[in-house]
Each structure stands twice: as C-alpha cells, then as structure tokens.
N, CA, C and O atoms as CSV, one atom per row, in Angstrom:
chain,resi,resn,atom,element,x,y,z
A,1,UNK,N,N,56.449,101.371,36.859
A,1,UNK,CA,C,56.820,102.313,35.827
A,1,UNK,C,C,58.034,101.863,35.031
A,1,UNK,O,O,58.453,102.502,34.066
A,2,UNK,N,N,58.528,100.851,35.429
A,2,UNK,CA,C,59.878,100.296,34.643
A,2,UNK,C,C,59.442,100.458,33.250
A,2,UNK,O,O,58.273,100.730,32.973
A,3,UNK,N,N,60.465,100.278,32.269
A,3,UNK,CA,C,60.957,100.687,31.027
A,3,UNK,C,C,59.715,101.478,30.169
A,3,UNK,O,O,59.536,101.094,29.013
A,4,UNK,N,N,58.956,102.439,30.635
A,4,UNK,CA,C,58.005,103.263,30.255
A,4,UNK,C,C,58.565,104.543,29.642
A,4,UNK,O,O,58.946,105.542,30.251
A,5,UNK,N,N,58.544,104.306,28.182
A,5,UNK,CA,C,58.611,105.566,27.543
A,5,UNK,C,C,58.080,106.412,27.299
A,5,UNK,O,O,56.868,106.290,27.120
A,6,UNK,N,N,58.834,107.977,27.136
A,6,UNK,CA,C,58.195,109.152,27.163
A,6,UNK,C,C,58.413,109.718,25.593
A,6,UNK,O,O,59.541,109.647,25.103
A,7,UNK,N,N,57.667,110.095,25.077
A,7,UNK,CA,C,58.018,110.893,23.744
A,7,UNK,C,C,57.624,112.257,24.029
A,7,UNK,O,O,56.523,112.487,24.529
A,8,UNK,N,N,58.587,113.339,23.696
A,8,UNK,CA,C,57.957,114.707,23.325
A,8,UNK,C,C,58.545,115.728,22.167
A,8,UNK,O,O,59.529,115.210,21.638
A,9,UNK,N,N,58.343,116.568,21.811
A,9,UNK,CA,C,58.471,116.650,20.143
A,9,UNK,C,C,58.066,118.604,20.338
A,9,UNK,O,O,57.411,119.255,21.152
A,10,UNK,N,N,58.732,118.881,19.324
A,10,UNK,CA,C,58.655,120.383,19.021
A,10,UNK,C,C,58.955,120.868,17.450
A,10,UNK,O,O,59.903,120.420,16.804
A,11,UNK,N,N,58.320,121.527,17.103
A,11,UNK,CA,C,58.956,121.593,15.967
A,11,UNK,C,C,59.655,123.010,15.738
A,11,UNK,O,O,58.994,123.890,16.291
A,12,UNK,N,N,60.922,123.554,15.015
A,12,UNK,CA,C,61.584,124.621,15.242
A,12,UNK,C,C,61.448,125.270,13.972
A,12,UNK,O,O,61.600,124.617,12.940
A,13,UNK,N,N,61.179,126.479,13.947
A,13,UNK,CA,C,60.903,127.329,13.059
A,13,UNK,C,C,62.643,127.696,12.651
A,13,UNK,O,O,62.979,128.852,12.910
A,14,UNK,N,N,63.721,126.779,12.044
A,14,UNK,CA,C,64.914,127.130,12.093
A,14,UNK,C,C,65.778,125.941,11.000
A,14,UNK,O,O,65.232,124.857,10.797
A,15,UNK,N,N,66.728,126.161,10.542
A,15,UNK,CA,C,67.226,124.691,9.581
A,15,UNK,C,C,67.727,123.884,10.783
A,15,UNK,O,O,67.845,124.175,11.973
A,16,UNK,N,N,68.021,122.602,9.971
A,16,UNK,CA,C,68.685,121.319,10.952
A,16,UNK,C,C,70.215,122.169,11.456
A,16,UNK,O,O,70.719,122.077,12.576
A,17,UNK,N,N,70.655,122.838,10.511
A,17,UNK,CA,C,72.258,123.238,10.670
A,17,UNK,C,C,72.261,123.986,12.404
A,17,UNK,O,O,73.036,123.519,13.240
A,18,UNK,N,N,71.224,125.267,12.801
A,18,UNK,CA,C,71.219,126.093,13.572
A,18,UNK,C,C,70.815,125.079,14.361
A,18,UNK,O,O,71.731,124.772,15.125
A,19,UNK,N,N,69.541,124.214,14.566
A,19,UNK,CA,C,69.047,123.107,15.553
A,19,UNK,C,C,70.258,122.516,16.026
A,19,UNK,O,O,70.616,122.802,17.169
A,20,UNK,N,N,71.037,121.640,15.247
A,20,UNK,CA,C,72.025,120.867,15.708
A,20,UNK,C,C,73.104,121.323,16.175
A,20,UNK,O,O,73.985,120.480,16.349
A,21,UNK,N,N,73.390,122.598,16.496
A,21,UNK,CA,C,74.692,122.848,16.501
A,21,UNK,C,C,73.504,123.649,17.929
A,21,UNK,O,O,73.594,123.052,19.002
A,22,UNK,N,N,72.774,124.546,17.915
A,22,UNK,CA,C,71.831,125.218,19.224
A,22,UNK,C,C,71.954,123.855,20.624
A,22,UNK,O,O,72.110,124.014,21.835
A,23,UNK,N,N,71.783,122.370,19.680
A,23,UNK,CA,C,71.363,121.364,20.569
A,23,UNK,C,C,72.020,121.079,21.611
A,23,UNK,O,O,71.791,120.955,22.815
A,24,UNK,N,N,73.442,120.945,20.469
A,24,UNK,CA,C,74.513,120.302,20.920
A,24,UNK,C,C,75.875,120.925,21.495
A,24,UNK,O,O,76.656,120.226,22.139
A,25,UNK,N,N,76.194,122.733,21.138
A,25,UNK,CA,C,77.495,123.050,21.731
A,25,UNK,C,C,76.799,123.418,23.237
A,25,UNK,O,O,75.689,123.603,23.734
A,26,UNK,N,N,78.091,123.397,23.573
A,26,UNK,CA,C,78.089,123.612,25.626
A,26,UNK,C,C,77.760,125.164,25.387
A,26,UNK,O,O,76.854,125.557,26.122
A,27,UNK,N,N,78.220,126.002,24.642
A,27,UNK,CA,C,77.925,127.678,24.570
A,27,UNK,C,C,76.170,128.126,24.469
A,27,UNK,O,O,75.606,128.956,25.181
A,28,UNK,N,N,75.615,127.380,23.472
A,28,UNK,CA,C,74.241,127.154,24.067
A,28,UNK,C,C,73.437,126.483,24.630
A,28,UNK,O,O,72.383,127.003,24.997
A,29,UNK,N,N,73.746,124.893,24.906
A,29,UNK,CA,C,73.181,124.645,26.002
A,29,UNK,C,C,72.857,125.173,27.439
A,29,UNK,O,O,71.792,125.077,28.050
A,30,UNK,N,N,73.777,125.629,27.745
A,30,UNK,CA,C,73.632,126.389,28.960
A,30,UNK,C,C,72.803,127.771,28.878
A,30,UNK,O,O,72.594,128.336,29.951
A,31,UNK,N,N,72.330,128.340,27.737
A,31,UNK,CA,C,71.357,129.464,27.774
A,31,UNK,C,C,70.037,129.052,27.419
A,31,UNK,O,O,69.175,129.880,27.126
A,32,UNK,N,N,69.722,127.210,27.432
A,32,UNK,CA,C,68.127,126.841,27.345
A,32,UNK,C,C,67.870,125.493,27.849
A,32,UNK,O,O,66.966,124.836,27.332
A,33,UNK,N,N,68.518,125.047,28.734
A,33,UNK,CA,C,68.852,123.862,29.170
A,33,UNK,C,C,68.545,123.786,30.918
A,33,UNK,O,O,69.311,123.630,31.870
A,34,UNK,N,N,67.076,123.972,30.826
A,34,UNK,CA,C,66.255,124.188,32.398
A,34,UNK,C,C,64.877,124.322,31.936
A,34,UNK,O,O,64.453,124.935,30.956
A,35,UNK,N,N,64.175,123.550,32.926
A,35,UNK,CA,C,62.219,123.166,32.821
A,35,UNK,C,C,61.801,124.511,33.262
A,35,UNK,O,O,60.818,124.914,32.640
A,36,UNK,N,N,62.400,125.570,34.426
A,36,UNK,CA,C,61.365,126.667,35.309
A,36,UNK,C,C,62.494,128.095,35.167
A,36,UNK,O,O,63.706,127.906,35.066
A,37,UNK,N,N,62.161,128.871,35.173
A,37,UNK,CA,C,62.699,130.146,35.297
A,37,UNK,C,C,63.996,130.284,36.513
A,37,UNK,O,O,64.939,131.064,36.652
A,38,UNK,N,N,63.366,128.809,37.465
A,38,UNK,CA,C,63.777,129.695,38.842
A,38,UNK,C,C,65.484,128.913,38.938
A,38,UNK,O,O,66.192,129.134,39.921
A,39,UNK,N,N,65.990,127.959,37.714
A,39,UNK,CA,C,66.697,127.143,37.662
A,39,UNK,C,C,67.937,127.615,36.354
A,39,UNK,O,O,67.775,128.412,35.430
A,40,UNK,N,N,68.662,127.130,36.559
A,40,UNK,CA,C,69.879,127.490,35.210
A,40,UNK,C,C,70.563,126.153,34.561
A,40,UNK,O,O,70.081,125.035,34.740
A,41,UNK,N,N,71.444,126.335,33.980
A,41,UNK,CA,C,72.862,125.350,33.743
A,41,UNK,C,C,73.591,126.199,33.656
A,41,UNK,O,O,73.576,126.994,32.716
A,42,UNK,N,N,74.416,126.236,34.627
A,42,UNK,CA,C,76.073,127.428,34.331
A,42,UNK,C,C,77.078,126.152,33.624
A,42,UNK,O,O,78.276,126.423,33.539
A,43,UNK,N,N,76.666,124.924,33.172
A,43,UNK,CA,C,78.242,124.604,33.097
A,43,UNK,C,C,77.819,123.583,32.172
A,43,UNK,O,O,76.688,123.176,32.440
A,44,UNK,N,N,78.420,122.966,31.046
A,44,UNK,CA,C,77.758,122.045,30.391
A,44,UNK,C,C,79.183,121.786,28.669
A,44,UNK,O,O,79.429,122.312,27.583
A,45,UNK,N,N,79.654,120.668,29.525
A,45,UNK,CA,C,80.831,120.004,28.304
A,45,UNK,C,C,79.796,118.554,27.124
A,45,UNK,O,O,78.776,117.917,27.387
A,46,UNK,N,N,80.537,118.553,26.096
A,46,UNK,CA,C,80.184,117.953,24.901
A,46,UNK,C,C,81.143,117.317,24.486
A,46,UNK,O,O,82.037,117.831,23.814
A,47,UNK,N,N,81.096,115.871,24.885
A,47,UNK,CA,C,82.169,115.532,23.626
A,47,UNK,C,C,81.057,114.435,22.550
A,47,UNK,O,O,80.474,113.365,22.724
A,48,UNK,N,N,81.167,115.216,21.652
A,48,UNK,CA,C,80.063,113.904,20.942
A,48,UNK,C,C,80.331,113.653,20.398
A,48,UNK,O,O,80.856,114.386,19.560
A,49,UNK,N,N,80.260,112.092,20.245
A,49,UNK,CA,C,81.092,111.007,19.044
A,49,UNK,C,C,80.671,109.606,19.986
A,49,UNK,O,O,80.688,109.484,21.211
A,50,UNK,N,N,80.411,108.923,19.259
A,50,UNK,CA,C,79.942,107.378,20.059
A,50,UNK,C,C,80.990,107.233,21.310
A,50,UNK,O,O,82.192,107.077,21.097
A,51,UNK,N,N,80.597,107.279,22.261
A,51,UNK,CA,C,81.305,106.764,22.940
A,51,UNK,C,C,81.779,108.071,24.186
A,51,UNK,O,O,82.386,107.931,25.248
A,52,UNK,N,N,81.232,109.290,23.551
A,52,UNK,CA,C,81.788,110.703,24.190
A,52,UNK,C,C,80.667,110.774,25.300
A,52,UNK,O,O,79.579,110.202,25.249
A,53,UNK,N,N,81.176,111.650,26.395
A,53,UNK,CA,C,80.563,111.830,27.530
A,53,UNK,C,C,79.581,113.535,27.404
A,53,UNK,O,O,80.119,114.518,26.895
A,54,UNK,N,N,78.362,113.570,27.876
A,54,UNK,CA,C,77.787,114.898,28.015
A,54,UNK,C,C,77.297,114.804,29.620
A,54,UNK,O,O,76.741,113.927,30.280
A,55,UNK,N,N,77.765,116.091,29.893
A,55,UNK,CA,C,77.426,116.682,31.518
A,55,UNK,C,C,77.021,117.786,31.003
A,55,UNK,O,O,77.500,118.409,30.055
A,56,UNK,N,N,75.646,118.141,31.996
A,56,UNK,CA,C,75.004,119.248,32.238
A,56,UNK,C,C,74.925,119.700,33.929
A,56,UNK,O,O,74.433,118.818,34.633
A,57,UNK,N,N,75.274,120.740,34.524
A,57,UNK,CA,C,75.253,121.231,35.461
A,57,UNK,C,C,73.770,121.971,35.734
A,57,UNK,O,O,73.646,123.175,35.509
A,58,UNK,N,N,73.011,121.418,36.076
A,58,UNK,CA,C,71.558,121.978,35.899
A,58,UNK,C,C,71.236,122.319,37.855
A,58,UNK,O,O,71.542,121.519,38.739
A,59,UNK,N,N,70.528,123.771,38.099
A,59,UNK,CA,C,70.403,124.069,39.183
A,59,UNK,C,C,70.026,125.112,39.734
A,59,UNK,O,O,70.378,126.128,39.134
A,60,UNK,N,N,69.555,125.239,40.473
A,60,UNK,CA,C,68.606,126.347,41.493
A,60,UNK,C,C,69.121,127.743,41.339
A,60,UNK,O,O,70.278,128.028,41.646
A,61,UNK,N,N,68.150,128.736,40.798
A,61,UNK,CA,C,69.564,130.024,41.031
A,61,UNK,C,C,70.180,130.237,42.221
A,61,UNK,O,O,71.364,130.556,42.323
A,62,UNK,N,N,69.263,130.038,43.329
A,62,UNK,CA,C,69.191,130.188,44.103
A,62,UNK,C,C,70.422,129.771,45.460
A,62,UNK,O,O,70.714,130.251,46.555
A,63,UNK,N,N,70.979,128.349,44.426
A,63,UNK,CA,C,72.130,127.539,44.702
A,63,UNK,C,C,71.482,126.238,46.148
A,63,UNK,O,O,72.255,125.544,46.808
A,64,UNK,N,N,69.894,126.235,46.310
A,64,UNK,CA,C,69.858,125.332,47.407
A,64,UNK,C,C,69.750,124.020,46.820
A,64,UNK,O,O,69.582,123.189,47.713
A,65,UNK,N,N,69.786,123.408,45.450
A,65,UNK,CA,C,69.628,122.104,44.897
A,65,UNK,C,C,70.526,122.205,43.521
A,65,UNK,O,O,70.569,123.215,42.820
A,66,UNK,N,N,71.248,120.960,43.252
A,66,UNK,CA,C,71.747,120.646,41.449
A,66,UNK,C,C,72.075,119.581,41.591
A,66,UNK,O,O,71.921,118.911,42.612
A,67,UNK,N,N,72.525,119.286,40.698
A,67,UNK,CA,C,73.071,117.922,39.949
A,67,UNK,C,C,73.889,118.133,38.365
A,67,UNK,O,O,73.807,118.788,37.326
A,68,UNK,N,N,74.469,117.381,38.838
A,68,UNK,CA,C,74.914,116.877,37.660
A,68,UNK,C,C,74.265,115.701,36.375
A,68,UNK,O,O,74.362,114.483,36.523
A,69,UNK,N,N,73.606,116.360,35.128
A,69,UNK,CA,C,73.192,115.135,34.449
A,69,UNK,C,C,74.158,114.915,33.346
A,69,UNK,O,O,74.368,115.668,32.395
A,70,UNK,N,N,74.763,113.678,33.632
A,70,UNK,CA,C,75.270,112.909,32.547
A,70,UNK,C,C,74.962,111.895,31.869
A,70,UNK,O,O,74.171,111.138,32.430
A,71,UNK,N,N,75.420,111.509,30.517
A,71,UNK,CA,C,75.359,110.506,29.580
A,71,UNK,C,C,76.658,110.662,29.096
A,71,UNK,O,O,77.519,111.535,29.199
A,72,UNK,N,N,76.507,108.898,28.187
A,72,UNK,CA,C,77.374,108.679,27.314
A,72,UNK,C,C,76.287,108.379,25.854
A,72,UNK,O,O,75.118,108.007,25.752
A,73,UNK,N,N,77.449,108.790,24.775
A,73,UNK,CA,C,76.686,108.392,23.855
A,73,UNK,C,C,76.842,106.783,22.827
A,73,UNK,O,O,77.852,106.085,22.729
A,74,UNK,N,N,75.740,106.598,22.295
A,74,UNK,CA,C,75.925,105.461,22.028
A,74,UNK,C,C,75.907,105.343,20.484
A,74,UNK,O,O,76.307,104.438,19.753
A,75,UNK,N,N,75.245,106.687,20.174
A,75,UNK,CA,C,75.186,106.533,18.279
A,75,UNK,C,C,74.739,108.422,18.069
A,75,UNK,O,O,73.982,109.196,18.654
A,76,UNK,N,N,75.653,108.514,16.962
A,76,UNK,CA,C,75.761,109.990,17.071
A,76,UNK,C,C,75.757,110.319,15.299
A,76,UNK,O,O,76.655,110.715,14.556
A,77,UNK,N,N,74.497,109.999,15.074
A,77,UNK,CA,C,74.760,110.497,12.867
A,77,UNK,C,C,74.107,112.422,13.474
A,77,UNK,O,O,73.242,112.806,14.261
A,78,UNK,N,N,75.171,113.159,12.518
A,78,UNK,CA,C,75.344,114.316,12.511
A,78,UNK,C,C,74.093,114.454,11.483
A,78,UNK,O,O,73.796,113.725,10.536
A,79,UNK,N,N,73.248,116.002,12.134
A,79,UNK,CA,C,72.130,116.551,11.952
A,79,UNK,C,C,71.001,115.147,11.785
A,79,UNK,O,O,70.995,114.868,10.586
A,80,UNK,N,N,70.391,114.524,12.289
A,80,UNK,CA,C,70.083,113.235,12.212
A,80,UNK,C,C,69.844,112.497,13.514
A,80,UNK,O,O,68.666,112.299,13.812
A,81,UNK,N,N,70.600,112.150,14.167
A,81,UNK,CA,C,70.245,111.273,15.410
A,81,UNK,C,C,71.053,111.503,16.484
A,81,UNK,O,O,72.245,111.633,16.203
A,82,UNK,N,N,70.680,111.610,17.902
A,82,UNK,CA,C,71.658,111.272,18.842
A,82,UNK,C,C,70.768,110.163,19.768
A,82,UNK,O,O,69.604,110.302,20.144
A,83,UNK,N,N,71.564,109.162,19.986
A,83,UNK,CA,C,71.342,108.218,21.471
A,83,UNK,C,C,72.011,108.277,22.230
A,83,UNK,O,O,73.136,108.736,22.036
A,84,UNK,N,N,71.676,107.914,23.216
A,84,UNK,CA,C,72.538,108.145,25.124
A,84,UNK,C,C,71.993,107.653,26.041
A,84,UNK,O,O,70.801,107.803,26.311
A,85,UNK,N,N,72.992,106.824,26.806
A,85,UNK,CA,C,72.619,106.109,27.764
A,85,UNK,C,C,72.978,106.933,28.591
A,85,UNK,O,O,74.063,107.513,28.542
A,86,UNK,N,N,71.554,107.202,30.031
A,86,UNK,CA,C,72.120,108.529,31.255
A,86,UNK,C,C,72.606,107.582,32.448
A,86,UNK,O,O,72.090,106.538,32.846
A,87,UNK,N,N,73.707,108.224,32.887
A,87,UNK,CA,C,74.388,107.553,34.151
A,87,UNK,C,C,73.701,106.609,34.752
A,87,UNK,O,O,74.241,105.504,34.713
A,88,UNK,N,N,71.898,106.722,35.720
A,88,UNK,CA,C,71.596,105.915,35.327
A,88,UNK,C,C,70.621,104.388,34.848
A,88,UNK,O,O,69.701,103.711,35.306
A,89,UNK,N,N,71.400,104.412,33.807
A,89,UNK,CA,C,70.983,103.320,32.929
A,89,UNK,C,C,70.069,103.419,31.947
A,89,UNK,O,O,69.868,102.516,31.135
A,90,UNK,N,N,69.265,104.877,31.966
A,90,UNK,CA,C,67.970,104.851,31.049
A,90,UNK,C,C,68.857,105.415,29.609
A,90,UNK,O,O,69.879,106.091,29.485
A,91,UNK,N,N,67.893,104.759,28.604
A,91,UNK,CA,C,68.359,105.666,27.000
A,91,UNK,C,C,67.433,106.617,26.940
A,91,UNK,O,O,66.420,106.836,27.604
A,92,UNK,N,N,67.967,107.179,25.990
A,92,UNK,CA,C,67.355,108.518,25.272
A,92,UNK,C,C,67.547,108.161,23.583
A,92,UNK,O,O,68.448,107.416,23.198
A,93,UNK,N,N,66.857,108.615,22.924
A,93,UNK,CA,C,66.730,108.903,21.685
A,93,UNK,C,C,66.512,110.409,20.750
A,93,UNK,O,O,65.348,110.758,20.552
A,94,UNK,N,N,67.313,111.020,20.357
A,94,UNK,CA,C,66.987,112.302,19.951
A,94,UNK,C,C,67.136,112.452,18.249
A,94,UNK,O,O,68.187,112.608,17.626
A,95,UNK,N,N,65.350,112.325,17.542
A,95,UNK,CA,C,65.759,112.853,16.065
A,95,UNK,C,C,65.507,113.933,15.659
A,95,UNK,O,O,64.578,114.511,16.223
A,96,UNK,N,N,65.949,114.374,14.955
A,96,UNK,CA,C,66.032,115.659,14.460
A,96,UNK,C,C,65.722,115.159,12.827
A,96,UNK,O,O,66.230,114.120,12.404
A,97,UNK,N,N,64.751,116.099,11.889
A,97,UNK,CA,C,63.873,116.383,11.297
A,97,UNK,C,C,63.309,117.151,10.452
A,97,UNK,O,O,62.186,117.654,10.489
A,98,UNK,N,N,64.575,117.273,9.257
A,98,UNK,CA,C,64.652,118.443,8.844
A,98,UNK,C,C,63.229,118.117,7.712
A,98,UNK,O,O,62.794,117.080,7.213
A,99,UNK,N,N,62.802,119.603,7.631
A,99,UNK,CA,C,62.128,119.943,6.482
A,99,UNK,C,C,62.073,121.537,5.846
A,99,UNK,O,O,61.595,122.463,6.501
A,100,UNK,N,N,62.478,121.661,4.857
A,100,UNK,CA,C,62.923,123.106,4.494
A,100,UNK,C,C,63.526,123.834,5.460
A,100,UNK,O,O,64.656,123.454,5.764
A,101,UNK,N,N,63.028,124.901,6.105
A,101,UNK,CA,C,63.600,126.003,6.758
A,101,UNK,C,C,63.153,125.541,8.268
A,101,UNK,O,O,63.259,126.445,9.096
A,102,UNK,N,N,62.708,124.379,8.728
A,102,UNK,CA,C,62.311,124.122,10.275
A,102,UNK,C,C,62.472,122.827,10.107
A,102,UNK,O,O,62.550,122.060,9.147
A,103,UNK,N,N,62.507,122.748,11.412
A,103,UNK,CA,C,63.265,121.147,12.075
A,103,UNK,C,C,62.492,120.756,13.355
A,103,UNK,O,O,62.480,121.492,14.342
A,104,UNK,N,N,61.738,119.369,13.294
A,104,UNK,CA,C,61.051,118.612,14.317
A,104,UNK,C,C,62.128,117.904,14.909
A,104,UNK,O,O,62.889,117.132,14.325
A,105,UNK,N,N,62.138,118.131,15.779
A,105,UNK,CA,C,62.781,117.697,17.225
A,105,UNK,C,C,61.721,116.431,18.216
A,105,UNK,O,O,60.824,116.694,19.016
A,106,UNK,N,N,62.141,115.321,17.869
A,106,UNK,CA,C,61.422,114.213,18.635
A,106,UNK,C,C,62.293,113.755,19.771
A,106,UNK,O,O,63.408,113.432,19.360
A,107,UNK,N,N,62.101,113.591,21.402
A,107,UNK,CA,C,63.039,112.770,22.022
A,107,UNK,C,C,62.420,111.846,22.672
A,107,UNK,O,O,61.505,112.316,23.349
A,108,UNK,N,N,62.545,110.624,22.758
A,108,UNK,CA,C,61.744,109.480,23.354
A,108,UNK,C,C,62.978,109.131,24.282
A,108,UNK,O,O,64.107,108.822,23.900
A,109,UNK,N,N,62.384,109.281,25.977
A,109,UNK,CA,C,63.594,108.970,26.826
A,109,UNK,C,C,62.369,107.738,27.921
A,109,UNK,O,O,61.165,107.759,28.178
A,110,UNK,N,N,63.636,106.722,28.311
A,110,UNK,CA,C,62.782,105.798,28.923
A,110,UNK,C,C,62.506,107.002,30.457
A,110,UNK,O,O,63.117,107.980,30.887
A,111,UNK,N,N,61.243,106.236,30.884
A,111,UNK,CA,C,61.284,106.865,32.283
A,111,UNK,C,C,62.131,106.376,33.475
A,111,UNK,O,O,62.786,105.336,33.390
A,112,UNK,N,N,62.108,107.284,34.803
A,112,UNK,CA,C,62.362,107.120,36.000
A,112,UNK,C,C,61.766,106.328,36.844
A,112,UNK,O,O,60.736,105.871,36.348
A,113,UNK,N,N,62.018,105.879,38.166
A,113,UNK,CA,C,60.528,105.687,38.678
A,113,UNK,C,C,60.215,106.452,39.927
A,113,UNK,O,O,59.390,105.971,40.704
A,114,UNK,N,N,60.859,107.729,40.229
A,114,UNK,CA,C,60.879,108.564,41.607
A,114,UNK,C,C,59.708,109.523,41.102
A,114,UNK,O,O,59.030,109.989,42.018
A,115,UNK,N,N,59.349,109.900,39.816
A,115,UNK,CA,C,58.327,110.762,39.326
A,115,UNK,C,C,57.189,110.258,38.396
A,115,UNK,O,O,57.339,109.393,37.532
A,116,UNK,N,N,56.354,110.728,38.603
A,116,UNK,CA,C,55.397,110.325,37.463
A,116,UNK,C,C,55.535,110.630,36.307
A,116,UNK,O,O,55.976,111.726,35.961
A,117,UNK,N,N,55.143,109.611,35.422
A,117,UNK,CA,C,55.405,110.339,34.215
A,117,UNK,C,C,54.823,111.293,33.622
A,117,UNK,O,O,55.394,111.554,32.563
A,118,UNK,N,N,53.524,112.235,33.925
A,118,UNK,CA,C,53.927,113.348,34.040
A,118,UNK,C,C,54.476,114.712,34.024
A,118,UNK,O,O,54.478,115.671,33.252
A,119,UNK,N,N,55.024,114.363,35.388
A,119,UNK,CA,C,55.755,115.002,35.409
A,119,UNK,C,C,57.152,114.953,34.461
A,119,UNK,O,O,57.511,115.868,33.719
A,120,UNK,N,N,57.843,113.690,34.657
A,120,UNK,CA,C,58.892,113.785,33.844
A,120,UNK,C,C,58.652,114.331,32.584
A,120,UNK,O,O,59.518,115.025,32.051
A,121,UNK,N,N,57.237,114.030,31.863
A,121,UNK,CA,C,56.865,114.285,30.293
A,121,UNK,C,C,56.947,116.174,30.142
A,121,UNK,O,O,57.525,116.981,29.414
A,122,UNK,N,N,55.819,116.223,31.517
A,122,UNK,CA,C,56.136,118.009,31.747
A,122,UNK,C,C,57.327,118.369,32.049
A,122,UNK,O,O,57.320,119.558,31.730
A,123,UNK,N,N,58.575,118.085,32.541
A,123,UNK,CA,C,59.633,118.821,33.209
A,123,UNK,C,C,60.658,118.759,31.361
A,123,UNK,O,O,61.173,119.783,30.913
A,124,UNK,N,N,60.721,117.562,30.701
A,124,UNK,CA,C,61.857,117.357,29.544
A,124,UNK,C,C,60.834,118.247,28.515
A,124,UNK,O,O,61.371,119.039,27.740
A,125,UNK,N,N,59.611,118.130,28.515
A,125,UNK,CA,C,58.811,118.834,27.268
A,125,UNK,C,C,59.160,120.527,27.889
A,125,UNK,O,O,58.850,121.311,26.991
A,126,UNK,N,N,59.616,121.165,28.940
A,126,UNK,CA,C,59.390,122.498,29.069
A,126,UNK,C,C,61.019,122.805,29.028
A,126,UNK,O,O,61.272,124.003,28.905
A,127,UNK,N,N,62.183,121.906,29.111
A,127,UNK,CA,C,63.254,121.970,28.281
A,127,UNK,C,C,63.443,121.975,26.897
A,127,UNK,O,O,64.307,122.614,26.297
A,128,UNK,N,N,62.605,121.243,26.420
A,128,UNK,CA,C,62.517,121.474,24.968
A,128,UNK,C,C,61.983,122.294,24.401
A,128,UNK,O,O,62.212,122.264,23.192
A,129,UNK,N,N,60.885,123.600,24.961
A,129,UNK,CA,C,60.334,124.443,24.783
A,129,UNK,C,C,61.077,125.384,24.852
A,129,UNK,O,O,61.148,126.181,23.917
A,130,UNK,N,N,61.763,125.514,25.901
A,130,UNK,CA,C,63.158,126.622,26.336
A,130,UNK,C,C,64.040,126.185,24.947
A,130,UNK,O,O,64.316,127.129,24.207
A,131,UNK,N,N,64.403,125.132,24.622
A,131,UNK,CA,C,65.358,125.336,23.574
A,131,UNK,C,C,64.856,125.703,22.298
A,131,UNK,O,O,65.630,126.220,21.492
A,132,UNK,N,N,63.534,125.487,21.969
A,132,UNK,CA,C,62.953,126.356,20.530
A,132,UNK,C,C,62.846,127.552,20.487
A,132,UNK,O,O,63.033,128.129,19.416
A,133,UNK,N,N,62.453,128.385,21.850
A,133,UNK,CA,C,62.345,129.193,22.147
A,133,UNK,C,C,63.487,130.139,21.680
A,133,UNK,O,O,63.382,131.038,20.845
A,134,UNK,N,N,64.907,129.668,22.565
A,134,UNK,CA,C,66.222,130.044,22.364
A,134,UNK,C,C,66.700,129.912,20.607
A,134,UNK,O,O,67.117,130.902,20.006
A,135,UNK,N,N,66.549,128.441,19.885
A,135,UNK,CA,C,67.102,128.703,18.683
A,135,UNK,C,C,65.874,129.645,17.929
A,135,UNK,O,O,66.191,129.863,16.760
A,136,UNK,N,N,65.139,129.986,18.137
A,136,UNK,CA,C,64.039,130.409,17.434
A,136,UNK,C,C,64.422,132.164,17.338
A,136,UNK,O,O,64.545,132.980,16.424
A,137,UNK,N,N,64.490,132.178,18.360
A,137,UNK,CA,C,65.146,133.984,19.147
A,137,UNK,C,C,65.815,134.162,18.496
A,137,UNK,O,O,65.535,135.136,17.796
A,138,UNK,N,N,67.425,133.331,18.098
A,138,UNK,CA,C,68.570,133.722,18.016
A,138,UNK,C,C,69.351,133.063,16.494
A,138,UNK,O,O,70.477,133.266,16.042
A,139,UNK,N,N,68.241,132.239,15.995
A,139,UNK,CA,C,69.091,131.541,14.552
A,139,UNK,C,C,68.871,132.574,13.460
A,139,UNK,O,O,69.662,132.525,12.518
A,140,UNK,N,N,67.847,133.574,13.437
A,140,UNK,CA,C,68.112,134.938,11.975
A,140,UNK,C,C,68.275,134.160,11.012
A,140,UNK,O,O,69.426,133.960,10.625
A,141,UNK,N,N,67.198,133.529,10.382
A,141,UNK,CA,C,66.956,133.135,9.113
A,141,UNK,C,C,66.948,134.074,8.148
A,141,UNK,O,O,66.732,133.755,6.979
C-alpha cells in the first residue's frame, strides 16, 4: 500500500470565505472534526503559515481511545490551498474551490498501511461530510 493515494471531495453549499475560515479556526474544527457520532475533538490549535504546526485531539466520548493528529504545514495560499506533512511522514493536499456561492473541497492524502484504503477513504470522506454538514448548518448565506 506504500505511497497510495486517496482523493475525496465535497462540495459546500457556502462561499470560499465561510469554508476557509469553518476549515481552518480551532473554534470550529472541533465541532466537525470526527468520522462516527461516538467520537469528538475537544481540543484543536492552528498555527497556519508554512511552516506552522496543526494538532487535533480526536477521541472516544467515551474516553477509552485518542490521539493526537498532527501536521506541519508546508504551503498555505489563503482560500486556495493547504499542504501538510502528518507527523508521520504522509502529505496531504487540501483545495478549496470556489464557485459563486459554494465551494468544492478536494483532499488527496497519501495512505497508511495499518488500514485499507477503504477504510481510510471511508473514515477522512465521513470527516469531510461532518464538516459540510457543520459549515452548511451554520454559514447563513
């Protein structure tokens, strides 16, 4: 499964302005930033700028499993692109996609090799669903 990429994509009924800023502050990440109901993020810092670090505290409500997922970033054009290398070693690619009043959201992240891909494709595509979901709810066009 080495360097096997995943693409998954959403498109948001919302402008790039509400997308990028929904994507990227720690105040909403943490209210759409989990694959299953039964899981959260209570905790989640941003520093973005080439070179800035992102942690997500992602985890069980339940409190019997988490982790910490981090990256650094490697290229950061505002409303437009983010890349990130995750602790480790895989990249990510995140574009964003504006067109009038909604914004396609593409992220192509290399895979793991502890899961199938899959799964990984199902677990990051039902995070990204949670986050359209969330800016979709809450941006009031």
């Amino acid at each position: 499964m080495a360097n096997n990429k995943i693409t998954i994509k959403a498109t948001i009924l919302s402008d790039i302005k509400n997308v990028w800023e929904f994507y990227t502050l720690p105040e909403h990440i943490t209210n759409w930033n989990f694959a299953i109901d039964s899981w959260h993020c209570p905790y989640a810092s941003n520093d973005l700028r080439n070179g800035g670090k992102y942690v997500a505290r992602m985890e069980a409500k339940d409190g019997s499993f988490g982790f910490d997922f981090e990256a650094v970033y490697d290229e950061v054009i505002e409303n437009k692109r983010i890349v990130y290398t995750m602790s480790d070693n895989r990249q990510a690619i995140v574009d964003f996609n504006p067109d009038n009043n909604q914004t396609e959201v593409v992220i192509i992240f290399e895979a793991e090799q502890e899961n199938s891909l899959d799964m990984q494709r199902d677990g990051w595509q039902a995070i990204l669903n949670n986050f359209k979901i969330y800016v979709e709810n809450n941006s009031h066009l």
